[in-house]
C-alpha positions as CSV (number, residue, x, y, z in Angstrom):
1,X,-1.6,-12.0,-11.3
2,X,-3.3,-8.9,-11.4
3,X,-3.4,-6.1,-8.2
4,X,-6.5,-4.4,-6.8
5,X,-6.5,-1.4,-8.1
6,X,-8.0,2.1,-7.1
7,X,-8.1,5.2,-8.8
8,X,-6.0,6.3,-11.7
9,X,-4.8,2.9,-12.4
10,X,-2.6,2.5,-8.6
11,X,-2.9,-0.3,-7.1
12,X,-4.5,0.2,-3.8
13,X,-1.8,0.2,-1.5
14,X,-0.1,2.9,-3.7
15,X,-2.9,5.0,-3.5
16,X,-2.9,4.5,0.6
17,X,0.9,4.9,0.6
18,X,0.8,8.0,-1.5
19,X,-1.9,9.4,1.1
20,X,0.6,8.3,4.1
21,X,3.3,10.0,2.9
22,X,1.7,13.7,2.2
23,X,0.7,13.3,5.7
24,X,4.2,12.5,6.7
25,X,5.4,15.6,4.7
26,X,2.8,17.5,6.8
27,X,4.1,16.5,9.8
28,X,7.7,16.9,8.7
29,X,6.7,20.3,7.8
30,X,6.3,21.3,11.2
31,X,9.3,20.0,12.4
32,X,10.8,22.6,9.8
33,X,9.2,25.6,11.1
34,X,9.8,24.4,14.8
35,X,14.0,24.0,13.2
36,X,13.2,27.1,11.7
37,X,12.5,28.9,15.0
38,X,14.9,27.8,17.1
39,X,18.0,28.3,14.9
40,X,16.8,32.0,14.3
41,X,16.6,32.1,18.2
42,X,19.8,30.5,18.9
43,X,21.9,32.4,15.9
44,X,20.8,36.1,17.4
45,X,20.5,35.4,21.1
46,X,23.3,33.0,21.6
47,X,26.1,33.8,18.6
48,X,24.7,37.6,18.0
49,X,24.6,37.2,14.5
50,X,22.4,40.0,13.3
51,X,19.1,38.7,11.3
52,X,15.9,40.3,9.8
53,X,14.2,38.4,12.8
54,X,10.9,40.2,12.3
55,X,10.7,38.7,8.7
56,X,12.2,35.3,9.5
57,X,9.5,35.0,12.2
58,X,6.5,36.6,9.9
59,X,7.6,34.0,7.4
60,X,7.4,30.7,9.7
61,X,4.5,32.1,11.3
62,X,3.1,32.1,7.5
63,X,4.3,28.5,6.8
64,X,2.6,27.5,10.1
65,X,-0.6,28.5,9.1
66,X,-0.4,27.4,5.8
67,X,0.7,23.6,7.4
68,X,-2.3,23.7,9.8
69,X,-4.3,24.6,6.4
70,X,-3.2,21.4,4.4
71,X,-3.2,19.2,7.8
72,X,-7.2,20.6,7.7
73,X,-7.8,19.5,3.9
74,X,-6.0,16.1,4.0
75,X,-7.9,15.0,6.8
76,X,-11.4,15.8,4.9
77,X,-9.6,14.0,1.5
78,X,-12.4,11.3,0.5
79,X,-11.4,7.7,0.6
80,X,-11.2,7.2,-3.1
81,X,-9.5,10.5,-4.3
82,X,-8.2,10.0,-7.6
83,X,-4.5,9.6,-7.7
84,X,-3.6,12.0,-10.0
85,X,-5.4,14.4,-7.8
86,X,-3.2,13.3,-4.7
87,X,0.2,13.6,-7.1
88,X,-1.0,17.2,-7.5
89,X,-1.5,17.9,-4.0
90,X,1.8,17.0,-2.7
91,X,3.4,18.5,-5.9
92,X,1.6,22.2,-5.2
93,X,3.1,21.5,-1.5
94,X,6.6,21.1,-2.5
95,X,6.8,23.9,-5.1
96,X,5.2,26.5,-2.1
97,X,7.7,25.0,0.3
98,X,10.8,26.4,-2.4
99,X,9.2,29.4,-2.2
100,X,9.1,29.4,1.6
101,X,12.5,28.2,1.6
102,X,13.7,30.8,-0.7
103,X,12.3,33.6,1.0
104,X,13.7,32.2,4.0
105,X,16.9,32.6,3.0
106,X,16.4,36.0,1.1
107,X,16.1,37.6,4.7
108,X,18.8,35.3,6.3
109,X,21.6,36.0,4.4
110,X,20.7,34.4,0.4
111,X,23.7,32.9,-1.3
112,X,25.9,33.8,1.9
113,X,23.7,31.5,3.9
114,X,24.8,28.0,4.1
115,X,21.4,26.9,4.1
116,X,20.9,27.2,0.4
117,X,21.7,23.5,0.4
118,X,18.5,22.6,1.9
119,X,16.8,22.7,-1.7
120,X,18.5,19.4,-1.7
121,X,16.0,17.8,0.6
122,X,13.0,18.6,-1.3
123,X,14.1,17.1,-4.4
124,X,14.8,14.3,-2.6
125,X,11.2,14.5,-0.9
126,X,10.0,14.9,-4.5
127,X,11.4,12.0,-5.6
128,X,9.7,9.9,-2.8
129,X,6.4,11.5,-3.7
130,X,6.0,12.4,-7.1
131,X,7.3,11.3,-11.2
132,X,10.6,11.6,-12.4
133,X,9.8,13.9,-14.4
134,X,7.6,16.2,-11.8
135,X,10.8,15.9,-9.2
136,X,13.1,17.4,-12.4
137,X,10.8,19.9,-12.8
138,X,10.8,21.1,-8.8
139,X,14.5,20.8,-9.1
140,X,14.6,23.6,-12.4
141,X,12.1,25.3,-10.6
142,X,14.2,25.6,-6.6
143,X,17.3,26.3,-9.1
144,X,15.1,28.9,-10.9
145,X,13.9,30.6,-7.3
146,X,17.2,30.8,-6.4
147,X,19.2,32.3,-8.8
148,X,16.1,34.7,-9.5
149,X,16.6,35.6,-5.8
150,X,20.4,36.2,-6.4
151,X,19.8,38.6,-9.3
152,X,17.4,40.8,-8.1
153,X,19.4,41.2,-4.7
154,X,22.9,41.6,-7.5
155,X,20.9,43.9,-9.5
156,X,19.5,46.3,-6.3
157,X,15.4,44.8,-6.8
158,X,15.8,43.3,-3.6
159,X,17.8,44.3,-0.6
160,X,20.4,41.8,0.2
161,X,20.8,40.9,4.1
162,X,24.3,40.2,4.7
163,X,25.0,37.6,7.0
164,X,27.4,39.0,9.2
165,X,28.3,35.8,11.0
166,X,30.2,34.5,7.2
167,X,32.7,37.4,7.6
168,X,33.2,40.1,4.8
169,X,30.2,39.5,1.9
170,X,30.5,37.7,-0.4
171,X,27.6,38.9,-2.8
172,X,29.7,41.1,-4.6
173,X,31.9,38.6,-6.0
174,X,30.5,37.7,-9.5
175,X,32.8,34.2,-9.9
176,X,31.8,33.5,-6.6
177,X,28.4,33.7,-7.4
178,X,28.4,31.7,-10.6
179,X,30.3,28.7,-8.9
180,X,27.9,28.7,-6.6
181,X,25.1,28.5,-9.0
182,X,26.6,26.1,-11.4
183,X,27.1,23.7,-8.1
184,X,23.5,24.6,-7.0
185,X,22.1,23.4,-10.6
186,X,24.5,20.3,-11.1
187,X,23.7,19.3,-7.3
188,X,20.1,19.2,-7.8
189,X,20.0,17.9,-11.0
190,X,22.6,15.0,-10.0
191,X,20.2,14.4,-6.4
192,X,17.2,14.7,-9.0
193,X,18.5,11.7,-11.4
194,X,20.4,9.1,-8.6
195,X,16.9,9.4,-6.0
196,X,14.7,9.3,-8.6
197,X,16.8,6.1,-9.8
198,X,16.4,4.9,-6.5
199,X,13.0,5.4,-5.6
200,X,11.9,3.8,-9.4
201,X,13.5,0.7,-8.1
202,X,12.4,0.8,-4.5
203,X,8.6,1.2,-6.4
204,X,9.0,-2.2,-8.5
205,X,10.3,-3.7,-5.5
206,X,7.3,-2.4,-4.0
207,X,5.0,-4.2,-6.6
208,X,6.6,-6.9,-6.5
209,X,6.2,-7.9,-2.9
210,X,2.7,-7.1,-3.2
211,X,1.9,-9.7,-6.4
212,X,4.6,-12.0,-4.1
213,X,2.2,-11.6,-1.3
214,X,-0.8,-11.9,-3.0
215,X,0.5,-15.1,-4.7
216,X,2.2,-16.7,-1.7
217,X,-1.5,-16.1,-0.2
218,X,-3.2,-18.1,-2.8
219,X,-0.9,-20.6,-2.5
220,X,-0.9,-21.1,1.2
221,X,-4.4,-21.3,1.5
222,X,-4.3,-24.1,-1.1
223,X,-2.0,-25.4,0.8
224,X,-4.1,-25.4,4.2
225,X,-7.0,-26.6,2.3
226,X,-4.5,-29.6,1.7
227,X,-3.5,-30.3,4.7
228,X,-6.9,-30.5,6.2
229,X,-7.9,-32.6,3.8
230,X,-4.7,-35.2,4.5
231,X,-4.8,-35.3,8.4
232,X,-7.8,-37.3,8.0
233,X,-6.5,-40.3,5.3
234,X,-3.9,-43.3,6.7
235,X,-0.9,-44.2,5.8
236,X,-1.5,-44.3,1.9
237,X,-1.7,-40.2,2.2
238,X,1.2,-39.4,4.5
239,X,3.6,-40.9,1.7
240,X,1.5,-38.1,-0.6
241,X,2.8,-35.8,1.9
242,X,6.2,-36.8,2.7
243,X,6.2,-35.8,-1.7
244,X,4.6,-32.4,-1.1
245,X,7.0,-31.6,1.7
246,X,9.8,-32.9,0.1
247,X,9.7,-30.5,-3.5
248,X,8.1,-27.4,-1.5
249,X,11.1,-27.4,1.4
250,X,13.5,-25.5,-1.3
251,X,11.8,-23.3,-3.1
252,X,10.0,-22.1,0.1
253,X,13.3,-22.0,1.5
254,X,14.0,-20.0,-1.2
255,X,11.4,-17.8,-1.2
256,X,12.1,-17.5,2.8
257,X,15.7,-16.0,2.0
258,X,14.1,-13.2,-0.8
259,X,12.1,-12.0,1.5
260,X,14.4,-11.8,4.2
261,X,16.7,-9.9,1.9
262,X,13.8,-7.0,1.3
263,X,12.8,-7.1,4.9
264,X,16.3,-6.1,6.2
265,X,16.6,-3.2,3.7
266,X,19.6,-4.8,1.9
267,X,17.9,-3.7,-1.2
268,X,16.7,-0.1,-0.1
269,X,14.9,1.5,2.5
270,X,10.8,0.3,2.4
271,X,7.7,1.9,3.6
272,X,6.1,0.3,6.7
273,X,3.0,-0.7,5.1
274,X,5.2,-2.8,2.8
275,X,7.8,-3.6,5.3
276,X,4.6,-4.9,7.6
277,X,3.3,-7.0,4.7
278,X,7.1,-8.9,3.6
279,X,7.0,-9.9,8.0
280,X,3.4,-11.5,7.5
281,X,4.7,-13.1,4.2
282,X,7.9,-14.5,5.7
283,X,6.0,-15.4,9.1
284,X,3.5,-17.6,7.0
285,X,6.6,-19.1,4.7
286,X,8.2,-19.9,7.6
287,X,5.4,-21.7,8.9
288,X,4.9,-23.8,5.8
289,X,8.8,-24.8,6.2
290,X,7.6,-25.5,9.9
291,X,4.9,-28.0,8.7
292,X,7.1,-29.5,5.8
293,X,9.8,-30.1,8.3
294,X,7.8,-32.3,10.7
295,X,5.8,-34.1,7.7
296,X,9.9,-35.2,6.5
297,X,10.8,-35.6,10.2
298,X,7.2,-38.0,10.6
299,X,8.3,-40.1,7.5
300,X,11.5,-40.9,8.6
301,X,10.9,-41.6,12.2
302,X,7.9,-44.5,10.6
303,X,10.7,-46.0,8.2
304,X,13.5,-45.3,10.7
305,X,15.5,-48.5,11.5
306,X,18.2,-48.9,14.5
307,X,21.6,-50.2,12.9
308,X,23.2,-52.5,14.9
309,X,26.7,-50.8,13.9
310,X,25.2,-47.1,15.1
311,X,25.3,-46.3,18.6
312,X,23.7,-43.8,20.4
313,X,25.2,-42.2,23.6
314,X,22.2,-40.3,25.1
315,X,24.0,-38.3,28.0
316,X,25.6,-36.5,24.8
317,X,22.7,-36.4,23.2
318,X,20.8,-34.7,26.0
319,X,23.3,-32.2,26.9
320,X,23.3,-30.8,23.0
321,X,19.4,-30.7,22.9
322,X,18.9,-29.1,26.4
323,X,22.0,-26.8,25.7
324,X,20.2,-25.7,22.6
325,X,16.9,-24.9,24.5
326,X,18.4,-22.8,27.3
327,X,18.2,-19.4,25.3
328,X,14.3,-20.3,24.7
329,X,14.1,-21.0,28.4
330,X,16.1,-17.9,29.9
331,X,14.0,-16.0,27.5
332,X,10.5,-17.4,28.4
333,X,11.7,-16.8,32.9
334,X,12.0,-21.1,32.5
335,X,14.3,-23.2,34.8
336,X,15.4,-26.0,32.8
337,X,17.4,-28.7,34.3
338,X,18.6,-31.4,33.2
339,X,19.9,-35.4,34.9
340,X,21.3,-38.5,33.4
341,X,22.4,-41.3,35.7
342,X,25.9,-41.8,35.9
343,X,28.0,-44.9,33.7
344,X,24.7,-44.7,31.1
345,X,26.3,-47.0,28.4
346,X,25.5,-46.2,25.4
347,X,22.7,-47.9,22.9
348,X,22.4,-48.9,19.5
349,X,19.8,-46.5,17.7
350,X,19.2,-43.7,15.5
351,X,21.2,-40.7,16.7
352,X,19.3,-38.3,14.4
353,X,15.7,-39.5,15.4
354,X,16.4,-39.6,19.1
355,X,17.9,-35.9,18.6
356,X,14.3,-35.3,17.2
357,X,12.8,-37.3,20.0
358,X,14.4,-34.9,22.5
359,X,13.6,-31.4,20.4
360,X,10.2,-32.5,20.8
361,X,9.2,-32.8,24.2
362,X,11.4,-29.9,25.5
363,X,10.3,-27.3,22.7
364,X,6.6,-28.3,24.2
365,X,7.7,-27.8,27.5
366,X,9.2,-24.9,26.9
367,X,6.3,-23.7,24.8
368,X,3.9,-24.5,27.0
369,X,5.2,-23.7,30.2
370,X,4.5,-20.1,31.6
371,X,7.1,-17.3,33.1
372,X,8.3,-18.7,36.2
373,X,7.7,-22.8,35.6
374,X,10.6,-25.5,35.6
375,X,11.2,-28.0,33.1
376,X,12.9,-31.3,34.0
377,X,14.8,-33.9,31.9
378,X,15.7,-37.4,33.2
379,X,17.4,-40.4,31.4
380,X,18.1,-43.5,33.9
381,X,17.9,-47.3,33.3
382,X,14.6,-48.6,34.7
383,X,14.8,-52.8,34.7
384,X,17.1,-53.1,31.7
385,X,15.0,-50.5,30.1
386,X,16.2,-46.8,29.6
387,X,13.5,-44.3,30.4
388,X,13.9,-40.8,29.0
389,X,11.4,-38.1,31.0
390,X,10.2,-34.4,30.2
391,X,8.6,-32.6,32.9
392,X,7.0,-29.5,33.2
393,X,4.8,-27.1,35.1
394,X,3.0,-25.9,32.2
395,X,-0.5,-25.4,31.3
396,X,-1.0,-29.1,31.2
397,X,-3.9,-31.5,28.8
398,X,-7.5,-32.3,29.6
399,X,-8.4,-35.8,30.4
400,X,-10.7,-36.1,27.4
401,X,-7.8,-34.7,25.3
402,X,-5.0,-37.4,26.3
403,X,-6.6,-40.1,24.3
404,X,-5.9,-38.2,21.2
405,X,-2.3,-36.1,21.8
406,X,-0.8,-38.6,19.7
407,X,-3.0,-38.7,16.5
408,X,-1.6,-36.4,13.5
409,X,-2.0,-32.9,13.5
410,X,-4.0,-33.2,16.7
411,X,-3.6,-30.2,19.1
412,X,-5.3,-30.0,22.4
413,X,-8.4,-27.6,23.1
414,X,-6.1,-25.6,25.8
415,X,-2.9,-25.6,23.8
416,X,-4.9,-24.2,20.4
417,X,-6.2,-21.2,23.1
418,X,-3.1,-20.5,24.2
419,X,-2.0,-18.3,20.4
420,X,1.1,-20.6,20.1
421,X,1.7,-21.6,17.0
422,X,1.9,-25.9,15.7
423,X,2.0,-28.7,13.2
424,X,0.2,-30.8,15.9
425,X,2.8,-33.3,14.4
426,X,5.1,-33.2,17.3
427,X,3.9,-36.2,19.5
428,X,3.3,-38.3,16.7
429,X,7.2,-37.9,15.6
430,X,7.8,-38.7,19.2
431,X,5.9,-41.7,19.5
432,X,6.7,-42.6,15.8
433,X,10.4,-42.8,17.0
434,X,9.1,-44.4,20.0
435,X,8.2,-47.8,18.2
436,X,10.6,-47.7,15.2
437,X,13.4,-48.2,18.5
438,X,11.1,-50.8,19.9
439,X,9.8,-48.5,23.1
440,X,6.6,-46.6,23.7
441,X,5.4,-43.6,25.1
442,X,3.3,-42.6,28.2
443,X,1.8,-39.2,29.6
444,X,0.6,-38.0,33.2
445,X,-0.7,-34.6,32.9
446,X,-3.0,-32.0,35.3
447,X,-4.8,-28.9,33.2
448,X,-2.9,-26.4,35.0
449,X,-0.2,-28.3,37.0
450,X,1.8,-29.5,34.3
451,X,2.5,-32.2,31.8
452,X,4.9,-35.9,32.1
453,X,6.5,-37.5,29.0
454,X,7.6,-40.7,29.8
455,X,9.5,-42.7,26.3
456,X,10.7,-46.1,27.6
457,X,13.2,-47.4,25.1
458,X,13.1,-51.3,25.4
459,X,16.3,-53.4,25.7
460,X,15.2,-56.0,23.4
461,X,16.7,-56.4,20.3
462,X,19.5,-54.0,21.6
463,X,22.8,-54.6,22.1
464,X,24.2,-52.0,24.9
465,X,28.1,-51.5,24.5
């Protein structure tokens, strides 16, 4: 599938992500001369190191400016710069910040000072901006500044600053001074190959996601378009369905578990943009694997048939389903209680579909149900019948709207208004299960007061043990 693409061939969101980062370099840049001020402060005031503070501070004064500069021209960059254009840009940035960098460290001490290793991070900067072959050239060219910087202090061109605070110098020691640029050169040209390794990856990672997204889109609205188009056909169309959801559950499932794997970083570190467009992608997977779930769940709650030999012990039941709600509730300020009347016997049924029953109704009372409300559950024997309840104080259903809760994919005016998410399958699987056990399934509900399930189980045809 081909990408969108702007100028110079990138795809669109390259282009934007290229522009982010040179204004994330900007703004790491004056968190360097900030550094920069404060460790020059701290070293002469607090440790008494001697430093060429005039200089140091003329320099960062200089760097400031020339940051405010570049924050003034990217912020007047047009909209559809090309991106060759933009490579240069952040490419002339990091080969002035070497020379910052450099000079810098000429007046702090050069090859005494530590801080040498700091051309480390703009290689790896480089790599995260620029072409492997522009981030080995910055890398020859910080080697280049700095041992040009260590000659002409060697050969007397330049005053050398010793840096008292290292003990006697260690300028004058030629070995010295070709170890460390032999590590220097290897260092950067070692961080040069293994981050631009990395970030070459992280980029067809990048690309990937996007044509991932951009085909998971297509493919979901096709999907959609689907399912409006079956909500409204009978039973012939639901076993078309119960087909769909039956071959898309694994490779959705799949899919689900890929991007899972890129949105936790277990396969490198991603931009936001791209990090914010895997989290829509595995949000709208997982609400596919929702829908395909409860189209499975629908099918075999219709053909569901109670075995004589199967038993069903519904305090049991209950206590798993309401024990695996009470997270949801604590987390949503819910009180959910729960009752079943003592010496319940228990019934021959479906244990798996009566689970389902159960999921149901609490996951709408609990989805339904503001911070504060209560949620009650009931089972007692009613006249030989067993009556499971659900009770909430939640937003409740419009009169108009209770004739038509159980109808697929139905959802009520209120509950669509409310931005939670639904198949509008739930209540049918409930009332579905209802019948295949032989019960039914009422509802008493207020808009605003809260909502009454009622799923009478009849005796008939039962044998209870």
């Amino acid at each position: 599938m081909s990408r969108p693409t702007g100028a110079g061939g990138y795809s669109e969101l390259e282009v934007e992500e290229l522009t982010e980062r040179i204004s994330w370099l900007i703004r790491l840049r004056w968190v360097a001369a900030t550094g920069v001020v404060v460790t020059v402060a701290m070293a002469s005031k607090l440790l008494g190191v001697p430093l060429a503070e005039r200089q140091l501070y003329a320099i960062t004064a200089g760097l400031a400016v020339y940051n405010a500069a570049l924050w003034t021209i990217s912020r007047r960059l047009p909209p559809n710069l090309h991106s060759a254009h933009l490579a240069a840009f952040a490419n002339l940035q990091l080969g002035v910040d070497l020379l910052f960098l450099t000079a810098l460290l000429h007046f702090s001490g050069g090859i005494e000072n530590p801080f040498f290793c700091y051309y480390v991070f703009h290689i790896v900067i480089a790599s995260i901006l620029l072409s492997r072959r522009a981030t080995y050239a910055l890398a020859a060219i910080a080697l280049g500044l700095f041992s040009l910087m260590v000659m002409m202090e060697g050969g007397g061109s330049l005053a050398h600053h010793h840096l008292a605070l290292v003990g006697p110098s260690v300028f004058y020691r030629p070995i010295y001074v070709n170890v460390i640029l032999f590590v220097m050169g290897t260092t950067l040209g070692i961080t040069a190959f293994l981050a631009t390794s990395i970030t070459a990856r992280l980029r067809e990672r990048e690309g990937e996601v996007v044509r991932l997204s951009q085909s998971l889109r297509q493919h979901t609205d096709e999907l959609e378009e689907s399912y409006e188009s079956l909500a409204r056909l009978e039973r012939s169309k639901s076993v078309y369905l119960y087909r769909v959801a039956h071959h898309l559950r694994s490779p959705l499932a799949a899919l689900e578990r890929v991007l899972s794997v890129v949105a936790e970083g277990r396969t490198g570190p991603l931009p936001e943009k791209a990090k914010e467009m895997v989290e829509r992608s595995r949000q709208r997977v997982r609400d596919i694997l929702d829908l395909a779930h409860d189209l499975l769940a629908l099918s075999r709650a219709r053909e569901a048939t109670p075995q004589k030999d199967t038993t069903v012990d519904l305090a049991q039941i209950a206590a798993n389903v309401v024990g695996d709600f009470q997270q949801a509730a604590a987390a949503g300020s819910l009180s959910l209680e729960w009752e079943v009347e003592p010496g319940l016997a228990p019934i021959v049924g479906d244990p798996e579909s009566i689970a389902e029953m159960f999921e149901n109704l609490i996951s709408n009372a609990v989805k339904y149900t503001p911070p504060g409300g209560r949620i009650g559950v009931k089972v007692r024997r009613i006249a030989g019948e067993v009556e499971i309840s659900v009770s909430d104080t939640g937003i409740g259903i419009r009169e108009e709207d209770l004739p038509s809760i159980f109808e697929e994919f139905y959802r009520a005016e209120n509950a669509r208004g409310s931005g939670k998410e639904g198949t509008g399958l739930g209540l049918s699987i409930v009332q579905a299960i209802a019948k295949a056990h032989g019960g039914e399934v009422s509802v008493e509900s207020k808009v605003g007061e809260g909502t009454t399930f009622r799923v009478t189980l009849s005796a008939e045809g039962w044998e209870q043990v």
